[in-house]
N, C-alpha and C positions, 0 to 999 in steps of 0.2 A: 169324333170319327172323321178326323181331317186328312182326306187318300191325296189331297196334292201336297202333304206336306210329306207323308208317307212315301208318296213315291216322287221323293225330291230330287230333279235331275243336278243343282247345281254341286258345289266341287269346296275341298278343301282351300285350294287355291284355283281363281279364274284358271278355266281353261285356254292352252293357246294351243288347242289342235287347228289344224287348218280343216275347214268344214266345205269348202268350195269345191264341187264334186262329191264330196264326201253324203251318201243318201243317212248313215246310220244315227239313229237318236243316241243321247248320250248315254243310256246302258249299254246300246249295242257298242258303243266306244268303249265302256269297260268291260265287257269280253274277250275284245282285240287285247284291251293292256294284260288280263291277268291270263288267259291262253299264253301271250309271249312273253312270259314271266320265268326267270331264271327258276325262281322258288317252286313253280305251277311243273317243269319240268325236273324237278330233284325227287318229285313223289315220285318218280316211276321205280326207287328203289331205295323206298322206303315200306317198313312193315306194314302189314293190313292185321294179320292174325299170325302170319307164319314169317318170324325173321331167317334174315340170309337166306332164303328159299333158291333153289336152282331150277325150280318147275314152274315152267312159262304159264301153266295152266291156271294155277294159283293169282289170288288177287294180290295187288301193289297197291298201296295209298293210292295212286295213279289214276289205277283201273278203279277203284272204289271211288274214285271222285267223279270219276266220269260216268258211272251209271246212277251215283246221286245226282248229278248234274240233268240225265234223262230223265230221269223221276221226277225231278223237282218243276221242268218245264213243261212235264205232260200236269202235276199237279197243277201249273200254272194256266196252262189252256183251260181245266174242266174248270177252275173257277170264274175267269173270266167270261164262261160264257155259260155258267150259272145262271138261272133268272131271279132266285133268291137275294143271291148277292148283287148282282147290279140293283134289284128293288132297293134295299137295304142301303149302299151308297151311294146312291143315284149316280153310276157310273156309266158310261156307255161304253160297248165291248169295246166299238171303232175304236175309243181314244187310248184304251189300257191293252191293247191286244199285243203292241210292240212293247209294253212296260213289265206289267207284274211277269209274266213267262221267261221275260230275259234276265230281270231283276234276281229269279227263284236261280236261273242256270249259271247267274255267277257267283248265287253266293254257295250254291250246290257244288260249282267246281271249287271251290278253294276254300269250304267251309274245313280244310285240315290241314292246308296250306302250313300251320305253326307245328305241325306236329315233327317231336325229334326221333332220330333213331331208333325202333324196335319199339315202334309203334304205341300204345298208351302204359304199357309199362316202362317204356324211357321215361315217362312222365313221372312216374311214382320214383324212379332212381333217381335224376335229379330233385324232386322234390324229396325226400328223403335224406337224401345229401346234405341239403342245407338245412334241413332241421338240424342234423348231427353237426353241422357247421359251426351251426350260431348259439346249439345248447349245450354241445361238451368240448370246451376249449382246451379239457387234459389233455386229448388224442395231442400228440405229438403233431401229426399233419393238420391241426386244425389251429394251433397256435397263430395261425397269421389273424384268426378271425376277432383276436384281441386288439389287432391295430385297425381294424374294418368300423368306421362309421355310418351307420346307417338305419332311419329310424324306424318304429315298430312296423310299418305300413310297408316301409322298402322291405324289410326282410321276408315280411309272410309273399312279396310277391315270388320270391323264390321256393319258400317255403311251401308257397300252394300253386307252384309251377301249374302249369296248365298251355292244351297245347292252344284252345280258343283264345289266349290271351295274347300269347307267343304270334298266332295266325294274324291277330289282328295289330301285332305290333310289325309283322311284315309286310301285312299290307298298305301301313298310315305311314312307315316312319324307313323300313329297310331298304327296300328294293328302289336305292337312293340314284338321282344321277347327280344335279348340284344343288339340291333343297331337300329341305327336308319332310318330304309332302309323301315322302312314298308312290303309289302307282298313282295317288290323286283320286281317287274312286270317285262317284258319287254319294251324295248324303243316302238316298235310295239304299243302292247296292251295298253301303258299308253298316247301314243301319239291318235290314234284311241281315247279314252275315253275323250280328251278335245275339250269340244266342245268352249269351250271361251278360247283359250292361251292367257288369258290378267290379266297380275297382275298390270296396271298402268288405267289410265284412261279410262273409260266407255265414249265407242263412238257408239250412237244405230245406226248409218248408216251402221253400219259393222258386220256381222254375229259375226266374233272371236272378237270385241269387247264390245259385247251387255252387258257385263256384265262382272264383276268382276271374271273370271272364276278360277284363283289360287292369294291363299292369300301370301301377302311378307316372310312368314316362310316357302312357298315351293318354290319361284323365282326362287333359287339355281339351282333346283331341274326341274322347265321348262326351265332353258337355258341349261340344259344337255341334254335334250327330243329334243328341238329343234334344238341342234348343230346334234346329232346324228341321225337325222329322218329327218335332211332336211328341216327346215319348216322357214327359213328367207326368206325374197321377201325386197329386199334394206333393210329399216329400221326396217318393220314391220315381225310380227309373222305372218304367218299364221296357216290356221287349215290344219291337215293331214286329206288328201283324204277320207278316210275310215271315221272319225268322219261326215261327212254327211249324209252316211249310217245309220251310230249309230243315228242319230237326225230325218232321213226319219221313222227307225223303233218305235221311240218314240212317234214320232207325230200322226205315223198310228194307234198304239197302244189303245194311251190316246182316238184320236180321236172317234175309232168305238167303242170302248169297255166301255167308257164314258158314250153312248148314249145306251148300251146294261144294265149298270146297271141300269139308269134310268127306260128303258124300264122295268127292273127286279123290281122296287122298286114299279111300278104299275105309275107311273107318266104321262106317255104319252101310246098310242097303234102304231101295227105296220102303222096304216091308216094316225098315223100324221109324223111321219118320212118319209113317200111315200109319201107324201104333198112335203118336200122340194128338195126332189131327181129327180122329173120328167121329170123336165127340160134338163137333160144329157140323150142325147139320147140314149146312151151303158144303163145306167141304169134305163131307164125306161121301155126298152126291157126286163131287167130281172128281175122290180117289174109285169110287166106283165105279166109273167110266174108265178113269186110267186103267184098270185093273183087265179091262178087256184086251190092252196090248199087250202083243207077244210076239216072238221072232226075235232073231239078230238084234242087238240094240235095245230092245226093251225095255230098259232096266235103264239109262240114260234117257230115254226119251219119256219115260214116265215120270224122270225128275224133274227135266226141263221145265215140262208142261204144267207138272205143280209150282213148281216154282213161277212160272209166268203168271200162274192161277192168285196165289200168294200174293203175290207183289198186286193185280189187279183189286183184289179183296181189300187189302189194306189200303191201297189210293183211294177207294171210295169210303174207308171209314173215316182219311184224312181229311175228305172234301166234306164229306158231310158233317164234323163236325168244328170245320174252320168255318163255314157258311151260316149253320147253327149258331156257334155261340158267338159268334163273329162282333155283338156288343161287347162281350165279357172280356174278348180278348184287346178287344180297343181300349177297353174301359184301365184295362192290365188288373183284372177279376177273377180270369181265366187261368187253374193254376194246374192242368194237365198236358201230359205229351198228346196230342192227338190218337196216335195209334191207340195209345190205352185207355181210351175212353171207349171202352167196346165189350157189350156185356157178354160177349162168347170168349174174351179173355183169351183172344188168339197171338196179339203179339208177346203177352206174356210166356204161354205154351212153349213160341220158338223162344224163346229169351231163357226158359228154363232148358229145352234141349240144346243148346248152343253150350250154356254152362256144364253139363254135363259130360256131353260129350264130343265139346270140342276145344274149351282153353285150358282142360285141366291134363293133356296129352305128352307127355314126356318128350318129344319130339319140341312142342311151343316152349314148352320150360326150360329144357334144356337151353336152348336158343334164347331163350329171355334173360335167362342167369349171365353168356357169353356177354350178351349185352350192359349186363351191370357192371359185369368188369370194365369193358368200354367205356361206355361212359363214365365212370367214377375214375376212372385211370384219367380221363383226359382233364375231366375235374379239378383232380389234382395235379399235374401238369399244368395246367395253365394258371389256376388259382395261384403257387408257389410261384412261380416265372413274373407274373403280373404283377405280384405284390412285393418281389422280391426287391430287398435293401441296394442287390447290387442292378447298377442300369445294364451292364452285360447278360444279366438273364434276363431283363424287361426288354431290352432294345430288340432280342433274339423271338421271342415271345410274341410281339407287337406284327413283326415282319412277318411271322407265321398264319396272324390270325386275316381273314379277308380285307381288302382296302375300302370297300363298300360300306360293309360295319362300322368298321372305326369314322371313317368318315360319317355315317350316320349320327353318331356318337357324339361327337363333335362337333355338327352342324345344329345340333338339340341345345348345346349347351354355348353357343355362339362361338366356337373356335373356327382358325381358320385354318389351320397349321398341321400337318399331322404328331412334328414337334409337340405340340402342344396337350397328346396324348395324357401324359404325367401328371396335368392338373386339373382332369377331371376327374368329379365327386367318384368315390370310392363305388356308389351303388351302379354308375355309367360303366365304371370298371366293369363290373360283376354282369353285367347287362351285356356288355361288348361278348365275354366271354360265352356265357348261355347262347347269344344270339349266335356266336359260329359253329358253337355243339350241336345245338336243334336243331340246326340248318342244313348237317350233313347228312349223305345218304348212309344206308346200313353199311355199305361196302366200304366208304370213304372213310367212314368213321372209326369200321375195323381196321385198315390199312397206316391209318394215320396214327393209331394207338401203335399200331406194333415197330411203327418208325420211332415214334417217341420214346418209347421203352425198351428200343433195341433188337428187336426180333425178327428186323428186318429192315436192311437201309436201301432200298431202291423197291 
């Protein structure tokens, strides 16, 4: 349980901020980078739950990251000034009061940073895509994936697209100026932000292997994170301490606030939410107080308040039981979400009313399907053009896709040239591409499809 390697301020590459005047530790410098990040401003319209929404009211990847972001640094104050946990790492508040809380709020703002259009079902379209890509080469439009070289490991990254992996290739490698270092983070901050350290095989019995969490062109890139922060256990990766934190404030997040837009969209009343909460003694205490408001409002103000109530509840299951097990999770032993370690089985409850009655609404689906088309149309669009035999559809294709990207791209694979595009490995190709699909906003993404395909030329 080594906490200064945990919360490791040094950097991918030295830093050359100028520090002279400058009071801020080097988390608080990576706040500054990823706050004025091109990528940290394209959430504001990007899905949460509801694509292409026109109702201000409704959450944005945006606005969901920014109250992960307040969760995760109130989660970070109660621990630091824990007495359990200071006993435990013989830490003193002084030294870690400016570390873990800022550490929790950057990885809390941009813990979705990767995520592409129409929210976690883009994810499932592209990844679905390239299953169909790479295993039925009949389809007519997939024919190119006969001349595509790329071996078992590059495919399934596609394969098992993901937007944590996507997030964390924008953070280490895209948001390029003339290196290729990305925003440069710190080991801390980047380490904190992974919640799956798994670039090899997806094993769902294991939290840090649930999922394809970093793709083969950042590998490099986590066995640096993980030498320098601590995080081998024998053979395996584990996840750094704090990224539980970051995943307790995600879940609390989506979870109440999920069930607030619904409430906001007119779908359910507060009387049916208090249907499934009653059972938890704590909270039926305090639907029974709610239940004394009346007047004007009412009925909004008795959501509120649960909801503050909710979110309050859950931050102490999270603290108490990151405090708690807090060897197990060192140890990488620890194989629960925080929130659901909770024998009243409350964040399960909203997880099941969420499902119910809020993604399976005709209104999400309808909008999610629009989306498939989108993205599978650009898919294809740009896959054809990329790959294409003749240079008049590639040179066209190239010009369209970001200059950042490609440069990225290229700077990976030591070119200098943007010339030089042509003779990068086939998998950079296919990378270049993804990375300016999932980059775009909902609206951008619909706009640009119907340029391409003709349904509109300005």
């Amino acid at each position: 349980m080594d906490w200064n390697k945990y919360l490791n301020s040094q950097r991918l590459r030295s830093t050359e901020r100028e520090k002279k005047g400058d009071s801020r530790n080097e988390f608080e410098s990576d706040f500054g980078r990823v706050i004025f990040s091109p990528a940290t401003r394209r959430m504001h319209d990007k899905t949460q739950v509801f694509p292409l929404t026109l109702d201000d009211n409704i959450h944005s990847r945006l606005t969901h990251s920014m109250e992960v972001m307040a969760i995760g640094h109130s989660l970070g104050l109660r621990v630091v000034e824990d007495k359990l946990f200071l006993h435990k790492t013989n830490l003193k508040k002084q030294d870690i009061h400016r570390n873990i809380p800022v550490i929790l709020k950057n990885a809390c703002l941009v813990h979705d940073i990767g995520n592409p259009p129409f929210g976690h079902f883009g994810e499932s379209v592209i990844a679905n895509y390239f299953e169909r890509f790479f295993n039925n080469n009949k389809e007519d439009k997939f024919h190119i994936s006969n001349r595509i070289e790329l071996s078992k490991l590059e495919k399934e990254d596609f394969t098992n697209f993901d937007g944590n992996a996507q997030g964390f290739r924008v953070l280490t490698k895209l948001q390029v100026l003339n290196d290729a270092h990305g925003l440069n983070l710190t080991y801390g901050t980047l380490g904190a932000f992974l919640k799956y350290p798994n670039s090899g095989q997806i094993d769902k019995k294991y939290l840090a292997t649930k999922k394809r969490g970093v793709f083969q062109s950042e590998a490099d890139v986590l066995k640096k994170i993980i030498d320098n922060c601590d995080l081998k256990s024998a053979d395996e990766f584990k996840r750094h301490p704090l990224a539980f934190l970051m995943e307790a404030a995600d879940s609390i997040c989506y979870l109440v606030m999920d069930i607030e837009d619904g409430f906001n969209k007119g779908w359910y009343g507060f009387d049916d939410v208090k249907k499934i909460l009653v059972g938890i003694p704590k909270v039926k205490k305090k639907i029974k107080d709610l239940d004394k408001t009346s007047g004007l409002g009412s009925e909004i103000t008795k959501m509120v308040k649960l909801r503050i109530f909710l979110i309050s509840e859950l931050v102490k299951i999270a603290v108490y039981n990151f405090v708690n097990h807090l060897e197990g999770i060192c140890e990488g032993e620890y194989n629960k979400e925080l929130i659901d370690d909770d024998p009243n089985g409350l964040s399960d409850i909203l997880r099941e009313f969420v499902g119910v009655n809020v993604f399976p609404k005709r209104e999400i689906q309808q909008l999610e399907l629009t989306g498939h088309s989108i993205i599978t149309g650009l898919l294809d669009f740009y896959i054809e053009f990329i790959f294409s035999e003749s240079k008049h559809y590639r040179k066209r294709a190239i010009g369209m896709i970001s200059g950042s990207l490609i440069r990225a791209a290229l700077f990976e694979n030591g070119f200098k040239k943007r010339s030089d595009f042509d003779s990068l490995p086939d998998y950079y190709k296919l990378r270049v591409i993804v990375d300016f699909i999932s980059g775009m906003t909902d609206q951008f993404a619909l706009q640009h499809y119907q340029k391409l395909s003709g349904q509109k030329i300005s």
